[in-house]
N, C-alpha and C positions, 0 to 999 in steps of 0.2 A: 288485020289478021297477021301483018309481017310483025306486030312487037309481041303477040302473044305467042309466036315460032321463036322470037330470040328468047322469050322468055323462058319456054320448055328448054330451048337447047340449054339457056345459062344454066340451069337448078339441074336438068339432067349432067349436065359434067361437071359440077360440084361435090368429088369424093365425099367428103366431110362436110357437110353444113351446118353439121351444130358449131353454134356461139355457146351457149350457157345453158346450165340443167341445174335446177335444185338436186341435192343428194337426193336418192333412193332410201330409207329407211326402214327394216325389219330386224327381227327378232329370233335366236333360236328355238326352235318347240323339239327339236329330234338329231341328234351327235349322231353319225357313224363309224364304221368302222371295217371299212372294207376298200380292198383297190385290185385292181386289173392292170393286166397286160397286155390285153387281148381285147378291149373295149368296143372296137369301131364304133365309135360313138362320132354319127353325121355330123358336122355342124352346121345349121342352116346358114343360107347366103346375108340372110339379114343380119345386120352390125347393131341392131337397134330393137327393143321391146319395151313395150307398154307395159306397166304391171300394175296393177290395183290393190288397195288398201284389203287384206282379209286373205289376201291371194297366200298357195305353201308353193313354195319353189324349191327346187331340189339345188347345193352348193356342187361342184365336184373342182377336184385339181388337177392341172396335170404339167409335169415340165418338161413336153414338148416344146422347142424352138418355133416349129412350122405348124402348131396350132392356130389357126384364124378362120375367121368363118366361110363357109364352104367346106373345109377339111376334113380329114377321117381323124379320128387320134385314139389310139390303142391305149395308149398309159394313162392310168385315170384312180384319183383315190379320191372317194368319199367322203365327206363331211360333214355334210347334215341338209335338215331343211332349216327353211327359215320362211316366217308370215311376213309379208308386206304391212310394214305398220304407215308407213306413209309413203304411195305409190307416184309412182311418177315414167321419166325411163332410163332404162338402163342400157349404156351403151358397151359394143365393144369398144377397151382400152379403158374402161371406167377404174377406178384405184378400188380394191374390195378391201374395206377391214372388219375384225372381228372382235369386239370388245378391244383390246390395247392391241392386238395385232395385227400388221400391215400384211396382209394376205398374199396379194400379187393385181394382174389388170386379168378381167373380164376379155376373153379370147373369142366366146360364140356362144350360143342356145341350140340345144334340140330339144326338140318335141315328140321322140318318141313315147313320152308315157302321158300325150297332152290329152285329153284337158284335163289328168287328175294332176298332173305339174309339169313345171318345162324346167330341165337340166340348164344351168349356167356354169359354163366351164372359166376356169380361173387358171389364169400360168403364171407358177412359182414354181424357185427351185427347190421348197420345201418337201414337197411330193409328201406330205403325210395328209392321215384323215383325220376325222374331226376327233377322236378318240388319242390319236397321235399328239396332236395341237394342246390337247387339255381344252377343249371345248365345252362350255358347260349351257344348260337352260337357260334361258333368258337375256342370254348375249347377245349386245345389239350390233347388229350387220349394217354395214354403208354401203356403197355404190355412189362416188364420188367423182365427176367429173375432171377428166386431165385434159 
């Protein structure tokens, strides 16, 4: 019983334990075109989601400094959804690009509009939406391991 107690305690105080993730891969199906100030948009405490191939996940941005999961964050600009074209997971700090451009990292998820999608927040100092960006259909989205 004493090496299966070291062994909870090791993996429970291991911040970080991802080694290695295949990229996350989808697709744009929906550009937006809208942002907030006033957002309070939650972000849950987990750093980590599962997401499945077929799945619409909603993008957003925002370039709070003290965005990270757990957080509130009010500034938020819209960008679009995107289909899981090939699911895997997606981490906070993951690198996001959008067809040739380099987005920003994956800061948290909520779930306020779940299960028709879950919000993935991204911090860049861009702060534009997907409209902003020049975003077009069928631009393929990453989520790329750092």
């Amino acid at each position: 019983m004493k090496s299966v107690d070291q062994s909870r305690k090791q993996v429970s105080s291991t911040e970080r334990p991802y080694v290695s993730k295949r990229p996350v891969e989808g697709r744009v199906v929906c550009v937006l075109d809208a942002w907030s100030e006033r957002r309070g948009m939650q972000l849950e405490p987990h750093a980590a989601r599962a997401v499945s191939a077929g799945e619409i996940h909603e993008l957003a941005m925002t370039d709070d400094p003290n965005a990270h999961p757990e957080a509130r964050v009010d500034r938020v600009a819209y960008i679009g959804f995107i289909e899981i074209v090939r699911g895997g997971i997606i981490l906070a700090g993951d690198r996001v690009t959008l067809g040739q451009r380099e987005l920003g990292k994956v800061v948290g998820f909520n779930s306020s509009h779940f299960p028709n999608h879950m919000n993935i927040l991204v911090r860049s100092p861009q702060g534009q939406t997907g409209r902003g960006l020049g975003l077009e259909l069928e631009e393929p989205a990453l989520f790329i391991f750092e």
